[in-house]
N, CA, C and O of each residue as an XYZ file, in Angstrom:
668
protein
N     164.740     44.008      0.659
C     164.615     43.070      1.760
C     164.502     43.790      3.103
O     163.808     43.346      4.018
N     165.197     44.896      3.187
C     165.198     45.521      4.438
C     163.457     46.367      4.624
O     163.300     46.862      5.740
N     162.612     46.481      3.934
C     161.242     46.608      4.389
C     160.465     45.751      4.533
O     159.302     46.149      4.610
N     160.723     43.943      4.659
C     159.770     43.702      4.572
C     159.813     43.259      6.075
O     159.165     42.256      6.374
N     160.606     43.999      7.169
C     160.049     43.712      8.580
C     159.375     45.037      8.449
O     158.179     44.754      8.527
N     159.479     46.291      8.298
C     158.265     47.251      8.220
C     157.364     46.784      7.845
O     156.460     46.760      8.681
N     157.001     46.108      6.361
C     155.776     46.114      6.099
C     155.304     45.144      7.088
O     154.431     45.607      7.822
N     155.712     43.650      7.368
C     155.027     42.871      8.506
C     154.832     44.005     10.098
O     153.854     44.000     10.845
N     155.844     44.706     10.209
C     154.855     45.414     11.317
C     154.071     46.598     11.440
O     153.890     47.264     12.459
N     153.518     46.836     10.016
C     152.847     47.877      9.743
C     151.584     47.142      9.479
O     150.660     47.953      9.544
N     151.049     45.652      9.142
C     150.635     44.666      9.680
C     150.130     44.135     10.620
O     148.908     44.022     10.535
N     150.577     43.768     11.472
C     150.440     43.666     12.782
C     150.108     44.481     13.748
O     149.478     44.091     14.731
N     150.622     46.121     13.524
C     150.028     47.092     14.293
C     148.562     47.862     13.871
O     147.868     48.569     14.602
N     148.343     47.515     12.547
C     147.345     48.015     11.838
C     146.366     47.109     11.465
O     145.412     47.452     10.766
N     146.549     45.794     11.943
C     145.637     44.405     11.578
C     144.517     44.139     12.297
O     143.999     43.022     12.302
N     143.975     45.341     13.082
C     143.206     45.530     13.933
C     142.191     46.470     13.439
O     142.306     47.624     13.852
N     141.317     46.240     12.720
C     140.346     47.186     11.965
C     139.105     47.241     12.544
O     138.280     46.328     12.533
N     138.946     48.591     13.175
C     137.855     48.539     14.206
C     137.992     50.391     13.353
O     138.981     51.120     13.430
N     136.829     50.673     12.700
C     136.148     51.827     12.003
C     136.145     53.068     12.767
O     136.732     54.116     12.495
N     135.332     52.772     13.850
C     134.286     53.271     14.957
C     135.443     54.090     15.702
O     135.404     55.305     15.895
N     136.681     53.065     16.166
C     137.661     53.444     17.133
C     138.516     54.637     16.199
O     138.752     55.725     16.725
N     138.863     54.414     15.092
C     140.065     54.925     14.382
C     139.072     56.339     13.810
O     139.784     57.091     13.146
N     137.653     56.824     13.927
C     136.906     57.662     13.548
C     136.580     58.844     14.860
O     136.349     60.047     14.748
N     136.649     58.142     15.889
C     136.434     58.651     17.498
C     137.528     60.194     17.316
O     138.523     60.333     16.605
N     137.032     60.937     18.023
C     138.209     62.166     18.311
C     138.345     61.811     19.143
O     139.559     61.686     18.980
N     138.129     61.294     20.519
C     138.509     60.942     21.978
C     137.745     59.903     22.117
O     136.655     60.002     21.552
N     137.974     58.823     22.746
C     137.607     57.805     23.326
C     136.525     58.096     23.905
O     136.275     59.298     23.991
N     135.434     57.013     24.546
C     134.509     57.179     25.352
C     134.486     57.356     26.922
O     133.768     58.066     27.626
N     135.362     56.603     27.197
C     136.364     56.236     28.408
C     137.685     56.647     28.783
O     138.392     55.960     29.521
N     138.178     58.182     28.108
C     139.154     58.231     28.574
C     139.909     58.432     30.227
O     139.363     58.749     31.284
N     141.325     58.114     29.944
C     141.531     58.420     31.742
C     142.761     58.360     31.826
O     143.467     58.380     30.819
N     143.151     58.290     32.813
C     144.948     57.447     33.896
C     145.191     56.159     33.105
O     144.206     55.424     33.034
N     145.993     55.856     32.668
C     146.297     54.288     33.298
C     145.717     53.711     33.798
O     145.284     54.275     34.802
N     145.294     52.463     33.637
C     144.454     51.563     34.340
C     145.499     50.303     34.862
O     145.229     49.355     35.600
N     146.500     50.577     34.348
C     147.815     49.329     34.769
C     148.494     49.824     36.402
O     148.403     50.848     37.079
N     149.091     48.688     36.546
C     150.226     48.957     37.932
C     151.510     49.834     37.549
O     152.139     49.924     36.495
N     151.629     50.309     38.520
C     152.942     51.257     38.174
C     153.912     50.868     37.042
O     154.352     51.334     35.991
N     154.047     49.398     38.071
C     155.272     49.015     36.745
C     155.094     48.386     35.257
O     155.991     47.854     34.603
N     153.848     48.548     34.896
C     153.247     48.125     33.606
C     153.311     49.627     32.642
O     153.619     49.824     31.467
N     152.802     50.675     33.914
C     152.932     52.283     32.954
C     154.319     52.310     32.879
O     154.899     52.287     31.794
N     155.089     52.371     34.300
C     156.124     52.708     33.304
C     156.930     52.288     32.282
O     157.348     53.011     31.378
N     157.228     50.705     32.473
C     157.580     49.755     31.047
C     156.949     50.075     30.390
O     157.665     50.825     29.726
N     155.780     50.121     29.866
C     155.200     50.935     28.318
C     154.794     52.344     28.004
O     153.954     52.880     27.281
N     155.904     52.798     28.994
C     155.443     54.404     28.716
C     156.615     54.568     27.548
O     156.738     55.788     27.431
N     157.226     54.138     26.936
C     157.951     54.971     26.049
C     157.510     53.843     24.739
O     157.579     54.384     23.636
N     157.183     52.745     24.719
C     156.292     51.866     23.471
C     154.764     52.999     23.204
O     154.312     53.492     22.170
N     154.415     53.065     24.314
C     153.111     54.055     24.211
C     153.291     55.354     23.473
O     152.710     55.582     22.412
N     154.249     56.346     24.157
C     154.445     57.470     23.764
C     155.055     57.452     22.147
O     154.594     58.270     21.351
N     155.900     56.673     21.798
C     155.994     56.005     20.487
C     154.970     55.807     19.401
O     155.156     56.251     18.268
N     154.195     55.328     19.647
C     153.109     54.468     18.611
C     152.343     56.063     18.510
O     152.075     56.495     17.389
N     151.990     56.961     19.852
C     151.483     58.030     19.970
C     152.015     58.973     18.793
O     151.289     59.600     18.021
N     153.535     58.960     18.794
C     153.935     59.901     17.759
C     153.737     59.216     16.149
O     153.576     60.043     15.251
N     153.743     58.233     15.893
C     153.261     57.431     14.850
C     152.310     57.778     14.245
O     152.238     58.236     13.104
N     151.354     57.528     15.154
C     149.844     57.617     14.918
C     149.857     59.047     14.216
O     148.884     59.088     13.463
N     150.479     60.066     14.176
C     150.041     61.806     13.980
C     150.206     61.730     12.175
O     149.458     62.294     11.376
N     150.915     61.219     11.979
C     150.990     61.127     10.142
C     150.391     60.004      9.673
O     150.351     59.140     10.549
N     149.974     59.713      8.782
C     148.842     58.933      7.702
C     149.873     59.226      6.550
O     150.300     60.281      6.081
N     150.125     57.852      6.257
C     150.636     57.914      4.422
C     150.101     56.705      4.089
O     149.695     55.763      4.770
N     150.188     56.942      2.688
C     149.788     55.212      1.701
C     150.191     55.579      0.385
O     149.989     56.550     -0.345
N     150.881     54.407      0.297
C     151.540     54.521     -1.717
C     150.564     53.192     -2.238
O     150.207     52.318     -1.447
N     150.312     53.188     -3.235
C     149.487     52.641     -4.202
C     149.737     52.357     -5.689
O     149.574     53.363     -6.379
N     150.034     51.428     -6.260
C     150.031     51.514     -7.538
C     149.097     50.883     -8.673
O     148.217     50.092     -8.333
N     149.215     51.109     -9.563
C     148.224     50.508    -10.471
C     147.403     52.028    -11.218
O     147.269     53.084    -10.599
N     146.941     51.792    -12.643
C     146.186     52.680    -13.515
C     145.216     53.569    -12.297
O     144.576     53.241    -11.298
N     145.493     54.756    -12.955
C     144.278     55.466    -12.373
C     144.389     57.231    -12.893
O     145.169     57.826    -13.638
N     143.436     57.570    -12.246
C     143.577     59.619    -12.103
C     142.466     59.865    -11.167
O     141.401     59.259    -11.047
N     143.055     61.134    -10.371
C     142.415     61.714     -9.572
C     143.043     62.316     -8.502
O     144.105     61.831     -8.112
N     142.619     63.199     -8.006
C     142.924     64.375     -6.582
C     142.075     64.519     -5.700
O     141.044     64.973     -6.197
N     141.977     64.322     -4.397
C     141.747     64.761     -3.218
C     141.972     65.302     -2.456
O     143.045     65.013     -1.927
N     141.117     66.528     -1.797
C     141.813     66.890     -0.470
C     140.792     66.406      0.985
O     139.563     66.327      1.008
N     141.388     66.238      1.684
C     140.605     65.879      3.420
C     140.771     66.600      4.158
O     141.858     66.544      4.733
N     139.907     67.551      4.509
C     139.806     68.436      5.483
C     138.736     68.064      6.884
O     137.759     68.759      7.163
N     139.180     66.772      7.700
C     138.472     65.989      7.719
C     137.271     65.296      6.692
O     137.281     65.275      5.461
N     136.182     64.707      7.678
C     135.251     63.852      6.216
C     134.208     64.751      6.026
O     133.344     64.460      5.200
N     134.116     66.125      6.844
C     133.122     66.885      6.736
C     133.444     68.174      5.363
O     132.473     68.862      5.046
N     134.803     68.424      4.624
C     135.133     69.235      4.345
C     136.410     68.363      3.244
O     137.563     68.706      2.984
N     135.660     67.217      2.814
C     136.433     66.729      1.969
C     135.966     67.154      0.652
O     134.773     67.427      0.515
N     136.990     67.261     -0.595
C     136.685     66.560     -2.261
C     137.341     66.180     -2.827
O     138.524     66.497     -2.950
N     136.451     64.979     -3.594
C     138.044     63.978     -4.233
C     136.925     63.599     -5.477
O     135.716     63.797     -5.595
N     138.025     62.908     -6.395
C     137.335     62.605     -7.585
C     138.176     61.893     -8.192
O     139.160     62.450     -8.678
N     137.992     60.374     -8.332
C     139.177     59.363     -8.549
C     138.973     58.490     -9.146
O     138.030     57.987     -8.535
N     139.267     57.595    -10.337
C     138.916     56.540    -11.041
C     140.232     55.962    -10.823
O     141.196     56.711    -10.982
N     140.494     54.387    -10.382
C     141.349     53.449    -10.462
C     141.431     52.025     -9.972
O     140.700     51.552     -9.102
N     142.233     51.492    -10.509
C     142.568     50.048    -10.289
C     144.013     49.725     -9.984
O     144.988     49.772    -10.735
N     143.906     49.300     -8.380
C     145.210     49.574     -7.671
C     145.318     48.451     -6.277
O     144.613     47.523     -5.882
N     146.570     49.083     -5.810
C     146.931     47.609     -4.732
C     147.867     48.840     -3.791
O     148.754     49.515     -4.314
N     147.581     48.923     -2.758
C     148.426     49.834     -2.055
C     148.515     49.239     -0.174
O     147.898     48.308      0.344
N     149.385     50.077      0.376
C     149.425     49.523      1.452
C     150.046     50.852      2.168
O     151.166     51.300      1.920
N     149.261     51.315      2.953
C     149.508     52.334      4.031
C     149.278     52.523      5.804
O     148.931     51.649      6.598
N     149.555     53.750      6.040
C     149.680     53.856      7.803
C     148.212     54.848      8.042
O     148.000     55.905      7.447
N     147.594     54.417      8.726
C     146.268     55.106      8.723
C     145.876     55.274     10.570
O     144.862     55.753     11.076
N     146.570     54.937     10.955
C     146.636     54.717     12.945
C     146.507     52.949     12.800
O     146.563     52.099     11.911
N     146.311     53.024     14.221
C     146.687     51.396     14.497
C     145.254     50.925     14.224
O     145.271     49.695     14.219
N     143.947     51.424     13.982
C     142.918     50.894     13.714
C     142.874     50.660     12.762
O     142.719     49.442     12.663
N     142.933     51.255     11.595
C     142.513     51.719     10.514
C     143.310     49.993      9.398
O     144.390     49.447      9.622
N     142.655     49.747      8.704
C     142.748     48.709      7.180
C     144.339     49.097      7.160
O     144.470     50.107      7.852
N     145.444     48.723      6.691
C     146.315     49.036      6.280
C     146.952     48.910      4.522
O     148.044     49.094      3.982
N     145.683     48.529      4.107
C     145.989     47.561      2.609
C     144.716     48.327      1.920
O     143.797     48.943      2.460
N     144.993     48.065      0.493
C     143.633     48.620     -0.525
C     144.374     47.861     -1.725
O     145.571     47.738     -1.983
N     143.045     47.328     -2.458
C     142.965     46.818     -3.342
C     141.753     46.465     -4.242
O     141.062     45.457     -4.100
N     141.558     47.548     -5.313
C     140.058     47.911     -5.699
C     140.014     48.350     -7.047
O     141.006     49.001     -7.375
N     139.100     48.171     -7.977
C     139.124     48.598     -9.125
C     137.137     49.783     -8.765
O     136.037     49.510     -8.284
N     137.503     50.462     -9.103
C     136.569     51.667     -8.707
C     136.616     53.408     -9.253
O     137.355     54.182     -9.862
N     135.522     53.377     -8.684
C     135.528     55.214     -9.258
C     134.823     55.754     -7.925
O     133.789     55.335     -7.405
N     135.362     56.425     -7.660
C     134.402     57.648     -6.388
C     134.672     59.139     -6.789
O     135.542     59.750     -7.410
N     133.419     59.450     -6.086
C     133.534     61.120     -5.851
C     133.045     61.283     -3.826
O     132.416     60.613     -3.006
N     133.639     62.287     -3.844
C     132.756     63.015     -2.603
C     132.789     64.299     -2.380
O     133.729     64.993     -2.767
N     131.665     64.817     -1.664
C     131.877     66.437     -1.293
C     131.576     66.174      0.103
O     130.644     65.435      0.423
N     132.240     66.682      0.844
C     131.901     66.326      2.643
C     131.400     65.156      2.810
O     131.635     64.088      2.245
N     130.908     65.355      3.380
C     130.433     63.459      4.295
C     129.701     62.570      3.251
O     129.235     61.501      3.643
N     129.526     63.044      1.558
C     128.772     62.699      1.120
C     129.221     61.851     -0.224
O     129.727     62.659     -1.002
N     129.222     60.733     -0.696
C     130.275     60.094     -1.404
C     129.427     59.052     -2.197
O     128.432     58.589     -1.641
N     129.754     58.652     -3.459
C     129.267     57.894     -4.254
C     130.934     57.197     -5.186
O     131.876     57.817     -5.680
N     130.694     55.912     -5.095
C     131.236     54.861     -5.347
C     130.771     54.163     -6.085
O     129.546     54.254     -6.163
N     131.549     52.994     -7.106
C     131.040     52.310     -7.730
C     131.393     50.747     -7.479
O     130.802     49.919     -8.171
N     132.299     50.331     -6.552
C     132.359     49.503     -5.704
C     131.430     48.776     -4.891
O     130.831     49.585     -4.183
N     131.081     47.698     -4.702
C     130.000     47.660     -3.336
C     130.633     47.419     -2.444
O     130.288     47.776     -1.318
N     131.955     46.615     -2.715
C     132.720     46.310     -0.757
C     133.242     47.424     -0.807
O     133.884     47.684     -1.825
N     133.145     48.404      0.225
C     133.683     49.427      0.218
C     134.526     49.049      1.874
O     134.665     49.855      2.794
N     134.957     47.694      1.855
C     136.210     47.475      2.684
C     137.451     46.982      2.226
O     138.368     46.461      2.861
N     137.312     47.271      0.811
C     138.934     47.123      0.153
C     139.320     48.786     -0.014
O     140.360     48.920     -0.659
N     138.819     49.849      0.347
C     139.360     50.788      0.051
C     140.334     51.266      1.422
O     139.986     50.763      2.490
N     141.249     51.984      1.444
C     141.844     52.541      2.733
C     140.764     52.837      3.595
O     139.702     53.170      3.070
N     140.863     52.763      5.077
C     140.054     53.633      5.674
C     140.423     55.087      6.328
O     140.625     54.992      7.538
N     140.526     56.104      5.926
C     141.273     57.511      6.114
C     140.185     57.855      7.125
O     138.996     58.082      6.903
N     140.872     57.843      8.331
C     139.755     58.480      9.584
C     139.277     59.757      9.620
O     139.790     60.739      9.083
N     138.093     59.704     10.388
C     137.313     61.236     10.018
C     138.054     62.324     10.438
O     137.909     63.223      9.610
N     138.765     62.649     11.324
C     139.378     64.118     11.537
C     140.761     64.246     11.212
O     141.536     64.867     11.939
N     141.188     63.553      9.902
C     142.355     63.498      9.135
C     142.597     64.827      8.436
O     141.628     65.585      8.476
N     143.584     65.236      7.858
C     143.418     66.518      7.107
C     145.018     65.941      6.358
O     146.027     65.709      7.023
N     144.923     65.816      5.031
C     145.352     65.200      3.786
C     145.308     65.142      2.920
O     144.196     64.659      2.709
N     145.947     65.357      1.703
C     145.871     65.346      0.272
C     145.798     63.813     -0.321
O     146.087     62.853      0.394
N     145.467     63.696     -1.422
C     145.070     62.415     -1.886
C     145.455     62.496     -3.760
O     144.924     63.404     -4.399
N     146.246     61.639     -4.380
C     146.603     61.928     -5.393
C     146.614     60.688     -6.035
O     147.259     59.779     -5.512
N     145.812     60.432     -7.423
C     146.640     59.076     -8.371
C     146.880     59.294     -9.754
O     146.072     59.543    -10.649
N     147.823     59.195     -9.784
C     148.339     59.856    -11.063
C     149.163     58.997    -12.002
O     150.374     59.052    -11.787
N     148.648     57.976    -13.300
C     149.058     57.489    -13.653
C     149.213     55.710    -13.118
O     148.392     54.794    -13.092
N     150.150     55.764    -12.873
C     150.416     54.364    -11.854
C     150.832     54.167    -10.510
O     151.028     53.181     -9.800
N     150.934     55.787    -10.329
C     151.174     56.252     -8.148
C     149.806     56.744     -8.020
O     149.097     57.426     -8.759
N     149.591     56.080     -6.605
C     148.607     56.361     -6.061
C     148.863     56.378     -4.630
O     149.070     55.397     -3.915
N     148.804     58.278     -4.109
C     149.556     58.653     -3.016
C     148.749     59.558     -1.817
O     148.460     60.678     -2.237
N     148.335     59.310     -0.439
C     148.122     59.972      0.547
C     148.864     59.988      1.541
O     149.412     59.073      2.156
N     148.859     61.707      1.753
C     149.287     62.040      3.166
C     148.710     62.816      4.042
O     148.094     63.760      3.547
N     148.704     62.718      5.375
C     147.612     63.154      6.307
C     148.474     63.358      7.536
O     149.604     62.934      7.782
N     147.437     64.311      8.427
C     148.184     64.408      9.746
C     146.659     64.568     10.298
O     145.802     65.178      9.658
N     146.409     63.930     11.605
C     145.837     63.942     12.630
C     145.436     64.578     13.129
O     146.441     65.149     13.553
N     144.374     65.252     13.669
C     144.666     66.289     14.919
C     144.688     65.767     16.332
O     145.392     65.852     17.339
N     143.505     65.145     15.896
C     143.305     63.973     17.465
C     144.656     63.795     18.274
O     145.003     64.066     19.423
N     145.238     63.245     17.219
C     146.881     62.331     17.999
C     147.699     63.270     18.235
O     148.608     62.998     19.019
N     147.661     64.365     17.770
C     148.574     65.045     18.315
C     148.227     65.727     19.325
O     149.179     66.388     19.738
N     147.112     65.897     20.027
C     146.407     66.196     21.680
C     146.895     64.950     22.210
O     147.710     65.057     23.126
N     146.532     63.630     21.786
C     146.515     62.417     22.262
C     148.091     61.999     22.570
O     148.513     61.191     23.397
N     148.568     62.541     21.948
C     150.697     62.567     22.267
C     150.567     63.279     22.936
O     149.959     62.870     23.925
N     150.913     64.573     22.977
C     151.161     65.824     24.037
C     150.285     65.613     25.544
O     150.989     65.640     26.553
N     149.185     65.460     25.684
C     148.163     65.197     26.972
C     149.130     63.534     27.226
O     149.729     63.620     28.298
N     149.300     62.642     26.778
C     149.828     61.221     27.144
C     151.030     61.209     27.572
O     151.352     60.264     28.291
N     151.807     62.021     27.321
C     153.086     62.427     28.227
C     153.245     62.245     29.398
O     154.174     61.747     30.032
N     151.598     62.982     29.894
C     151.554     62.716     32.039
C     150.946     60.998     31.770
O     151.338     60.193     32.614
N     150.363     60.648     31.055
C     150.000     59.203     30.903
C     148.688     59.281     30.898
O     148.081     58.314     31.358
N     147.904     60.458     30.376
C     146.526     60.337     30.928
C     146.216     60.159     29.135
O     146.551     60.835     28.162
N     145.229     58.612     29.342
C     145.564     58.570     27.057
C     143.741     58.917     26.507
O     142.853     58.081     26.340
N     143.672     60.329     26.344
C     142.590     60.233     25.976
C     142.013     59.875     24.641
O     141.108     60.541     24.139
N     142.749     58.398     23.838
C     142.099     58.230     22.930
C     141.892     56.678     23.628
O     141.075     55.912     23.116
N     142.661     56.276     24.796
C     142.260     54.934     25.252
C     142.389     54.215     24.185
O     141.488     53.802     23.455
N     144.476     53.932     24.012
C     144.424     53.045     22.953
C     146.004     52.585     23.692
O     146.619     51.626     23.226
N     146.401     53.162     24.548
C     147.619     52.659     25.350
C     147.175     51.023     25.633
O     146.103     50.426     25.737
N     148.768     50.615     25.704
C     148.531     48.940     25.885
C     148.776     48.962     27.298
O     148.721     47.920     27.951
C-alpha cells in the first residue's frame, strides 16, 4: 500500500509524453528563469529535485521473456529481446512511464527491427541514456543514467535550466 502514492506520482510526473523533448540533449531555448523572483525562488528546490531525479532511469517489468541489452546511448546500442510483459518505469518526466507488449526486437545503434507495429507500448529510453537492459525469465529490468541531466542539475543550481523543463 505504501507505493501506490509513488506509483500515482511517477504518473503524473511522467504522464507527459512528448518523444522529441525527453530525446533533446539541451533544449532549443535554453536560459535564466523566465519567472519573477519569487516564483524562482519557491521552485528552486521542487526544480533542483526533479533535476536530481531525472539523472537515473529504472523500469521493472514482468511477464515471460529473454534477452540483454546494453545503451550506450541510441547510437551505440545492442539488445536482443523476445517478450510478453507489463512494466512500469522512470525514464525523465517526458518519457511513457508504462510498457505493455508482446514482441521481439533487435538493434545495433540507431538501427532496430521489431515485430510490434505500435511501437508506443514499449518504454521510451531517451537517446543519450547509457544503461543495461535485461529480461530474464519473468523480470524484466532497466537501468540508466543520463548524461544530459546531470549538466542539467549541476549548471541549474545558478537557475540557468538548460534543458528548459523547470516549472
Amino acid at each position: 500500500m505504501r507505493l501506490l502514492p509513488a506509483a500515482v506520482l511517477l504518473l503524473v510526473l511522467a504522464g507527459c509524453h512528448a518523444p522529441e523533448k525527453s530525446d533533446a540533449f539541451f533544449a532549443d531555448d535554453p536560459g535564466w528563469s523566465k519567472r519573477g523572483a519569487g516564483a524562482t525562488i519557491g521552485l528552486y528546490l521542487p526544480n533542483r529535485l526533479i533535476d536530481l531525479v531525472d539523472i537515473v532511469h529504472v523500469g521493472y517489468g514482468v511477464g515471460p521473456g529473454i534477452g540483454l541489452g546494453v545503451h550506450f546511448t541510441r547510437y551505440g546500442r545492442l539488445l536482443a529481446v523476445v517478450g510478453v510483459d507489463v512494466g512500469i518505469g522512470w525514464f525523465g518526466r517526458y518519457a511513457r512511464p508504462y510498457q505493455c507488449a508482446v514482441y521481439t526486437r533487435a538493434a545495433v545503434g540507431p538501427k532496430e527491427a521489431v515485430t510490434l507495429r505500435d511501437r508506443n507500448r514499449f518504454w521510451h529510453v531517451p537517446q543519450w541514456d547509457i544503461g543495461l537492459y535485461a529480461h530474464f525469465l519473468i523480470v524484466q529490468e532497466y537501468l540508466g543514467i543520463a548524461p544530459e541531466e546531470n549538466v542539467d542539475f549541476v549548471v541549474g543550481l545558478s537557475t540557468f535550466d538548460l534543458k528548459d523543463d523547470d516549472w
